[in-house]
C-alpha positions as CSV (number, residue, x, y, z in Angstrom):
1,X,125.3,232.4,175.3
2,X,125.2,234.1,172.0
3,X,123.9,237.3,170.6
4,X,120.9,235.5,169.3
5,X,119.7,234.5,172.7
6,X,119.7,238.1,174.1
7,X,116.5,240.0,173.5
8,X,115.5,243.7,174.8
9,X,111.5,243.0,174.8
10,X,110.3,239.5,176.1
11,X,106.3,239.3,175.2
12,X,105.5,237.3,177.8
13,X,101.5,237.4,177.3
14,X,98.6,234.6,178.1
15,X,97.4,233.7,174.4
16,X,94.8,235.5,172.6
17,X,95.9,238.8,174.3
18,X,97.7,240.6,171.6
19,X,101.3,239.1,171.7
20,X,101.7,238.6,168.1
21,X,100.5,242.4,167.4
22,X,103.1,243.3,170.1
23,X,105.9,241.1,168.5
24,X,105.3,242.5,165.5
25,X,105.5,246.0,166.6
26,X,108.5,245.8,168.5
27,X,110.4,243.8,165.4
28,X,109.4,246.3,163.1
29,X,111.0,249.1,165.7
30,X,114.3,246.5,165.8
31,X,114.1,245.4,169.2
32,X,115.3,241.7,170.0
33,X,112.2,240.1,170.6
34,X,111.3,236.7,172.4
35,X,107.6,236.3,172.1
36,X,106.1,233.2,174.9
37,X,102.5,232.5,176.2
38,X,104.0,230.6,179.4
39,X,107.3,228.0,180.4
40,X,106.3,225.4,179.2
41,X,105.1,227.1,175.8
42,X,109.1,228.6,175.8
43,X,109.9,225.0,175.9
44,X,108.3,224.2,172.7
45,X,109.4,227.4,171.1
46,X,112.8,226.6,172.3
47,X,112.6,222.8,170.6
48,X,111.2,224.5,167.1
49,X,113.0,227.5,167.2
50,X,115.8,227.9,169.1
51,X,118.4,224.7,169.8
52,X,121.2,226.7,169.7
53,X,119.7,227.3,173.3
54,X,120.7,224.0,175.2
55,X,118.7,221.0,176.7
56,X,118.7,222.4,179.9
57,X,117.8,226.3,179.0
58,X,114.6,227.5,180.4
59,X,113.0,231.2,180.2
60,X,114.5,232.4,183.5
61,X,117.8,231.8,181.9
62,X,117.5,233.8,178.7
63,X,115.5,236.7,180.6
64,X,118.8,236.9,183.1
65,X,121.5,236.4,180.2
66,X,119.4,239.6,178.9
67,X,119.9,241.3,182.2
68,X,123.4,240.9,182.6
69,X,123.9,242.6,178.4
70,X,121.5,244.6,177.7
71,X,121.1,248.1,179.8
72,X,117.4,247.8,180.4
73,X,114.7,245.0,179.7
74,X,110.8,244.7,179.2
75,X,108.9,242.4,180.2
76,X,105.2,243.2,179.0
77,X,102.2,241.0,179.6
78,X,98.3,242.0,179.0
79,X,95.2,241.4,181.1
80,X,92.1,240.5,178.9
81,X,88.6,240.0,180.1
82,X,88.5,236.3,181.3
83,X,85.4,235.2,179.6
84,X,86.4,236.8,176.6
85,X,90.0,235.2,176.3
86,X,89.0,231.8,176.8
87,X,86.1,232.1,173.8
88,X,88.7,233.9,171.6
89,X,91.5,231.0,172.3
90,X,88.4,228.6,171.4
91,X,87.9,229.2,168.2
92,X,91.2,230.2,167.4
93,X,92.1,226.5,168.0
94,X,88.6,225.4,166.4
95,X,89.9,223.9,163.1
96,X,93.5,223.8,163.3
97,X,96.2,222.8,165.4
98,X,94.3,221.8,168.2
99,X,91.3,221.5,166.0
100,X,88.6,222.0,169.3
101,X,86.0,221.5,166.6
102,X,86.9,221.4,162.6
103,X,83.0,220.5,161.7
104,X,82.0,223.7,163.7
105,X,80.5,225.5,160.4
106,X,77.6,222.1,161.0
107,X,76.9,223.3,164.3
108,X,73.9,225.8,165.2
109,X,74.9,228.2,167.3
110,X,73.4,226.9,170.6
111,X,74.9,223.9,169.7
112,X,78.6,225.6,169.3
113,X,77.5,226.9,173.2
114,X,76.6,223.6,174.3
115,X,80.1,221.9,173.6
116,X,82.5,224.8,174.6
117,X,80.5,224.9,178.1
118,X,80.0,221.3,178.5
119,X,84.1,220.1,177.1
120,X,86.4,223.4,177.2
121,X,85.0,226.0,179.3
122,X,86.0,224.4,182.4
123,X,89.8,222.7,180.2
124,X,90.9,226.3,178.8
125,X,92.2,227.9,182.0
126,X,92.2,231.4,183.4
127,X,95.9,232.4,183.6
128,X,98.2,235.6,184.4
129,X,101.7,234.9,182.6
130,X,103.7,237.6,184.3
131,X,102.8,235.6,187.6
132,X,105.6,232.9,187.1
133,X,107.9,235.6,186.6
134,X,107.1,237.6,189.6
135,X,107.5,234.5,191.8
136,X,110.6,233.6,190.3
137,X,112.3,236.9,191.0
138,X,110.4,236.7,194.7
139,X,108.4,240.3,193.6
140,X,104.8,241.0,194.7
141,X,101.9,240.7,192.7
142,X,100.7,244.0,191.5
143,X,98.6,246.9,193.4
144,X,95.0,246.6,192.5
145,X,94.3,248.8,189.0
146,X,93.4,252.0,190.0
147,X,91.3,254.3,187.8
148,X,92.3,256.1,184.9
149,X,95.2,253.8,184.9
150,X,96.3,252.7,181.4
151,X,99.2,250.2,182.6
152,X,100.9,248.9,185.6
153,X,104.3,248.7,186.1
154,X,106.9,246.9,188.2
155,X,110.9,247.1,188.3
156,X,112.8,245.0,189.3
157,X,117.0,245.6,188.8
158,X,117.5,247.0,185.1
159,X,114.1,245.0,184.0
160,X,110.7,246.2,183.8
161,X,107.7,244.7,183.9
162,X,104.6,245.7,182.2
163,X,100.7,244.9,182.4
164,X,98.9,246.4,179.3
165,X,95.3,246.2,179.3
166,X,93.6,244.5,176.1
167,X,90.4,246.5,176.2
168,X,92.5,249.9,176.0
169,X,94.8,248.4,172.6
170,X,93.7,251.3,170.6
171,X,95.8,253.0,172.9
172,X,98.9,250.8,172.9
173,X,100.6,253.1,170.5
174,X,100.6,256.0,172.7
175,X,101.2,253.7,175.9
176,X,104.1,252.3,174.4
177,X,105.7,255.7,172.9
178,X,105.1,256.5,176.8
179,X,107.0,253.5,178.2
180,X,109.6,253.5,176.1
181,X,110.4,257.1,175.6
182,X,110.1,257.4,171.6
183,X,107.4,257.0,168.6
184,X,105.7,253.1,168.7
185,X,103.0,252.9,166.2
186,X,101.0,249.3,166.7
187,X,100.9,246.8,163.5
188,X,98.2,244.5,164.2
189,X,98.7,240.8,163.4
190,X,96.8,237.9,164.0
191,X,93.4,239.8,164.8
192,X,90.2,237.8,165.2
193,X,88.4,240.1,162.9
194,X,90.7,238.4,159.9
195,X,89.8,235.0,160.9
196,X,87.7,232.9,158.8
197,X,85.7,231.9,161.6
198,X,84.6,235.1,162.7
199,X,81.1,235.7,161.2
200,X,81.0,232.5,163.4
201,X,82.1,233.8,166.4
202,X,80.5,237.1,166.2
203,X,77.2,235.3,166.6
204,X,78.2,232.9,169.2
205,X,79.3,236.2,171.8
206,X,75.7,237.4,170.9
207,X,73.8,234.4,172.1
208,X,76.8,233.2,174.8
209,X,75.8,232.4,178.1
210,X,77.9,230.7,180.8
211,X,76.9,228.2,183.1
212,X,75.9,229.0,186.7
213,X,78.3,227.1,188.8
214,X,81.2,228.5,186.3
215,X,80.1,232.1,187.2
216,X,79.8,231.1,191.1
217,X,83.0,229.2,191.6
218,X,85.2,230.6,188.9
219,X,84.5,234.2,187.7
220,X,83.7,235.5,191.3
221,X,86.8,234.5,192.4
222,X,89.0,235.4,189.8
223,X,91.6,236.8,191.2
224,X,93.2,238.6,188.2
225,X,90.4,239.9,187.8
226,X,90.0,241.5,191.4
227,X,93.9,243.0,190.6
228,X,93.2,244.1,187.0
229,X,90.0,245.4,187.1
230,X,88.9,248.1,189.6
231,X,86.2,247.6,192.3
232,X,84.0,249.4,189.9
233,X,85.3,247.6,186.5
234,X,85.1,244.2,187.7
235,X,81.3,244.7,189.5
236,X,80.1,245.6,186.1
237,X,81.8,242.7,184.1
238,X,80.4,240.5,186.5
239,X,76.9,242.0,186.5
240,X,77.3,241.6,182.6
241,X,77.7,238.2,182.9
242,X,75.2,237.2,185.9
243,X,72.5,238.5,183.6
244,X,74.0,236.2,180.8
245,X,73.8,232.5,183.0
246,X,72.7,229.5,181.9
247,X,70.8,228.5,185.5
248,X,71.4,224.9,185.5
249,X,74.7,223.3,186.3
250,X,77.0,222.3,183.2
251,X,79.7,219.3,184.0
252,X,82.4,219.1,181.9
253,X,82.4,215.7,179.7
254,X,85.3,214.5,177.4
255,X,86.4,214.9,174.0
């Protein structure tokens, strides 16, 4: 393979969970970077991006072509709330690309809640992206978050893996600096707060509640969220949200 398909950092992050702020940050500190929300997403970054790469190249491939050149890797994903990722991937996707909704600016606000519950709440899934990784290179899942802990860490050979936490990104620049032994300072890109949707979305997480039987069979038994969190942390996120259900059942329905 060629220089281009070595890289020093992969992002390897679940989307809306600050991978674009983290490639940015690394590629402004010159650090090979390959940024990816899953496999199959490297496949279509692979298609777009990089066909140099071959027909039958997959992610495990560049990550141990990496291994073998470079001294050290980093492999760094982020935990972010459940609840809180899949509304910020909703209307990130709400009028373009995946347009979720493009006539959402003619929608009330409880009539916004009503369709995410009713056709993506259930469609836009919890994931952990480092998982395929860890099961690929046969590695346990990581200890449960303990507290005062700021990331987690795994290594494995010469590569490292990483779980930063999304809540504590005002403190990525320090993490990082920490991690990687030097000076990191964080450029932000992509942040909901730019969006042109987010006057939008500020009210909708104001009046948001989720449906019972979403609580009940999904967020109780989240299991990132019983490894990211700890017993304390998660028992308060879920107390947030059982005092923020929607009491009757919501199926999901079509597009």
């Amino acid at each position: 393979m060629s220089e281009k398909k070595i890289h020093d950092v992969f992002v390897y992050c679940t989307g809306k969970s600050g991978s674009t702020t983290l490639e940015t940050t690394f590629k402004k500190m010159k650090y090979d970077v390959l940024r990816a929300h899953s496999i199959h997403d490297f496949l279509k970054i692979k298609k777009n991006n990089y066909e140099e790469y071959g027909e039958n190249v997959n992610i495990f491939d560049i990550i141990d072509e990496s291994k073998k050149n470079k001294e050290k890797i980093y492999i760094i994903d982020c935990f972010r709330y459940p609840i809180e990722r899949v509304l910020s991937e909703f209307f990130h996707h709400i009028d373009h690309d995946r347009k979720y909704l493009p006539e959402y600016k003619d929608y009330t606000i409880k009539e916004l809640i009503n369709f995410f519950n009713k056709n993506y709440l259930y469609k836009i899934p919890i994931k952990n992206a480092l998982n395929d990784l860890l099961k690929h290179y046969k590695l346990t899942q990581f200890e449960q978050r303990k507290k005062g802990e700021r990331y987690l860490s795994k290594t494995h050979e010469n590569i490292v893996f990483i779980k930063l936490f999304f809540e504590n990104i005002s403190e990525w620049d320090s993490i990082l600096s920490e991690i990687f032994n030097k000076q990191i300072t964080i450029h932000k890109h992509n942040m909901t707060n730019k969006k042109p949707y987010y006057d939008v979305y500020k009210k909708f997480l104001e009046e948001y509640k989720v449906p019972n039987k979403y609580y009940l069979n999904i967020l109780e038994n989240d299991k990132n969220l019983m490894v990211f969190t700890t017993n304390e942390e998660r028992e308060k996120y879920l107390e947030y949200w059982k005092n923020r259900i929607i009491e009757e059942n919501t199926e999901t329905t079509e597009e």
